[in-house]
C-alpha positions in Angstrom: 0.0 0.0 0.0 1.0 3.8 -0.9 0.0 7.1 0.1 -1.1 9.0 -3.3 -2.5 12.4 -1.8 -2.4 14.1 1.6 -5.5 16.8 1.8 -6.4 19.4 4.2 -9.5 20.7 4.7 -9.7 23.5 6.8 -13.3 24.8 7.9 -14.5 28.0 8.8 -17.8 29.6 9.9 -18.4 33.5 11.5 -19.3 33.3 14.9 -22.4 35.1 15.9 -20.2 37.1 18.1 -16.5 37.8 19.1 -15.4 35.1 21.8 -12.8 35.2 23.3 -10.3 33.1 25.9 -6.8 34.0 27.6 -4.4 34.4 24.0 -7.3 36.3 22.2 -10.6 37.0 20.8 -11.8 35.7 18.1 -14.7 35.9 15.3 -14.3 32.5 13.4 -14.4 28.8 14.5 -11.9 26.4 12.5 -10.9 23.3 12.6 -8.3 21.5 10.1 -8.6 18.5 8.9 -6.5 16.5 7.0 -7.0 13.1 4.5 -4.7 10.8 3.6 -5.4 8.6 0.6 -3.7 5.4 -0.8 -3.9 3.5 -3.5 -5.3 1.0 -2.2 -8.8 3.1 -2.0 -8.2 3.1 2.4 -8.5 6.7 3.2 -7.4 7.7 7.1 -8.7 11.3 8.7 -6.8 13.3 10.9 -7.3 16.7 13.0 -4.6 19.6 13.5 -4.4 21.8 16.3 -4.6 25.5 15.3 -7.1 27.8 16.2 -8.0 30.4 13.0 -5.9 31.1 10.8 -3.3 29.5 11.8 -5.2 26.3 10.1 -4.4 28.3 6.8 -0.6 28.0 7.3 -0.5 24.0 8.4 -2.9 23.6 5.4 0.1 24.9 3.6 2.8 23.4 5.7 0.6 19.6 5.0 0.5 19.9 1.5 3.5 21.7 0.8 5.9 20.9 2.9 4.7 16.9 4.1 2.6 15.5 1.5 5.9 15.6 -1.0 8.1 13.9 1.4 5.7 10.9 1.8 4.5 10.6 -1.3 5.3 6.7 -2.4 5.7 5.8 1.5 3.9 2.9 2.8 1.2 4.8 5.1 1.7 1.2 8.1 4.7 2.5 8.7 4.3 5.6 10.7 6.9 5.5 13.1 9.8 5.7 10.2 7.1 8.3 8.5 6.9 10.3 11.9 10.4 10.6 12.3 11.5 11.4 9.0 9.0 13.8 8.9 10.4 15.3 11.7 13.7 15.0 11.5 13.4 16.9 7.7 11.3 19.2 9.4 13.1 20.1 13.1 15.7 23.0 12.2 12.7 24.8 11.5 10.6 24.3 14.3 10.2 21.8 17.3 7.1 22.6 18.2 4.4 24.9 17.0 2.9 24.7 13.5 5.8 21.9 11.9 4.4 19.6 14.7 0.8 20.3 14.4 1.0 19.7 11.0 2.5 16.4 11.4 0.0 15.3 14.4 -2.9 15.8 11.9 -1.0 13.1 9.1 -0.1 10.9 12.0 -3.8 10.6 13.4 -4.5 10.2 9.6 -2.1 7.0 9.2 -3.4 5.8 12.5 -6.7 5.3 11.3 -5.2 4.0 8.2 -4.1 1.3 10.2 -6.8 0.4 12.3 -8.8 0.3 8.9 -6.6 -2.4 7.7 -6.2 -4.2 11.2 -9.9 -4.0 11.6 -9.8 -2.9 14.9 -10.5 0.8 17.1 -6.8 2.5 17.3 -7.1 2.0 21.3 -6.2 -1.4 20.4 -3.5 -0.6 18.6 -1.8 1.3 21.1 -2.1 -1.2 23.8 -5.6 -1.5 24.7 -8.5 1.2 26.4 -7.6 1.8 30.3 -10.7 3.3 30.6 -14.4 2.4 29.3 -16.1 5.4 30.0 -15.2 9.2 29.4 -16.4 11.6 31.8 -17.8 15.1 30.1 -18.0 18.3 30.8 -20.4 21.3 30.0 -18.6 23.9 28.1 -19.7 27.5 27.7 -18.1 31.1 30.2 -16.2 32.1 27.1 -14.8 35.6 27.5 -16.1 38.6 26.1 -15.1 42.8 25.5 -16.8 42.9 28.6 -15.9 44.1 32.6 -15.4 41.6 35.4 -19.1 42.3 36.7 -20.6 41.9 33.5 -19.3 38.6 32.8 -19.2 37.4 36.4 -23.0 37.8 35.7 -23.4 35.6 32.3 -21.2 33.0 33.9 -23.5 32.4 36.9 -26.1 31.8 34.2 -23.9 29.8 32.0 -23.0 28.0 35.0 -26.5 27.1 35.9 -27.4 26.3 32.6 -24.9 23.9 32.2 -25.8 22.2 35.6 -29.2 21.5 34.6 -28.2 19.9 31.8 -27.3 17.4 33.9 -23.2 18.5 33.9 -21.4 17.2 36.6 -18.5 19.9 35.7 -18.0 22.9 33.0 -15.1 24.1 31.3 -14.3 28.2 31.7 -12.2 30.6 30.4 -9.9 32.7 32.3 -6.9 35.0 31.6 -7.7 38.3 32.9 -5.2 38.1 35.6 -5.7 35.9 39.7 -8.0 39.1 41.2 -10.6 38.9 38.0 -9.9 35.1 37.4 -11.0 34.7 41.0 -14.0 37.0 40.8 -15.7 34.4 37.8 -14.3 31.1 39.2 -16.5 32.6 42.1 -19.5 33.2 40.0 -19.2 29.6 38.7 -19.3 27.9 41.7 -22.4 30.3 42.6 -23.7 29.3 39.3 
């Protein structure tokens, strides 16, 4: 088997209104991912880390920079793909977009091979140590707003989420420990 075409799809959509969490606000949610075909017809998906448009530059770093140095590459063999991926790729970069990039193509090739193992990746990587996930109610993003203002959503947010039947929520913070407090206080109230 051979990998003929890596693919990245990133996708956009406005936001109703600017959110926001401790590195910025934002108007757009994106996600990135990426496809991996072979010739075999077995296609594996992947997903890339990189909020906005920071998709739009792994997009390019996927198909520009990976895609033509696995071309022809047996996609079963991830580890020696990983690390020449890497290695080509590390004096520009450890970490950041090169590595995002690459995460999203090795998720891909993962799936690839549970596809052709017939079997859930967890079993490929030594088995599930857990049968059930425990979730969490998202929602206090941040907003242009003052402490008071958005101490006051989150209380609702808070609530809202709780009768849902959320046993714990996800916030955002980043205004600094005296503000930070002041909505991890409205939370809990919430």
């Amino acid at each position: 088997m051979k990998i003929t075409r890596v693919t990245s799809h990133v996708l956009q959509y406005d936001l109703p209104e600017e959110l926001g969490y401790s590195q910025q606000f934002y108007a757009k949610r994106s996600t990135h991912l990426v496809e991996v075909e072979t010739d075999e017809g077995i296609t594996g998906w992947g997903e890339c880390f990189g909020p906005g448009n920071i998709a739009l530059a792994n997009k390019a770093i996927v198909e520009k920079v990976i895609q033509p140095m696995i071309i022809g590459d047996d996609p079963l063999d991830r580890d020696v793909i990983w690390h020449k991926v890497y290695n080509l790729m590390r004096d520009h970069g450890q970490k950041g977009m090169p590595l995002q990039s690459l995460s999203g193509v090795d998720i891909a090739l993962w799936d690839i091979a549970g596809k052709v193992a017939g079997l859930p990746i967890h079993k490929l990587i030594g088995g599930a140590h857990r049968t059930k996930v425990s979730v969490y109610g998202y929602g206090m993003m941040l907003r242009r707003e003052d402490t008071k203002a958005l101490a006051a959503r989150f209380v609702d947010e808070a609530a809202a989420i709780k009768e849902m039947g959320f046993v714990a929520a996800k916030m955002k913070v980043g205004f600094g420990p005296r503000h930070d407090i002041e909505l991890a206080a409205a939370v809990r109230k919430g």
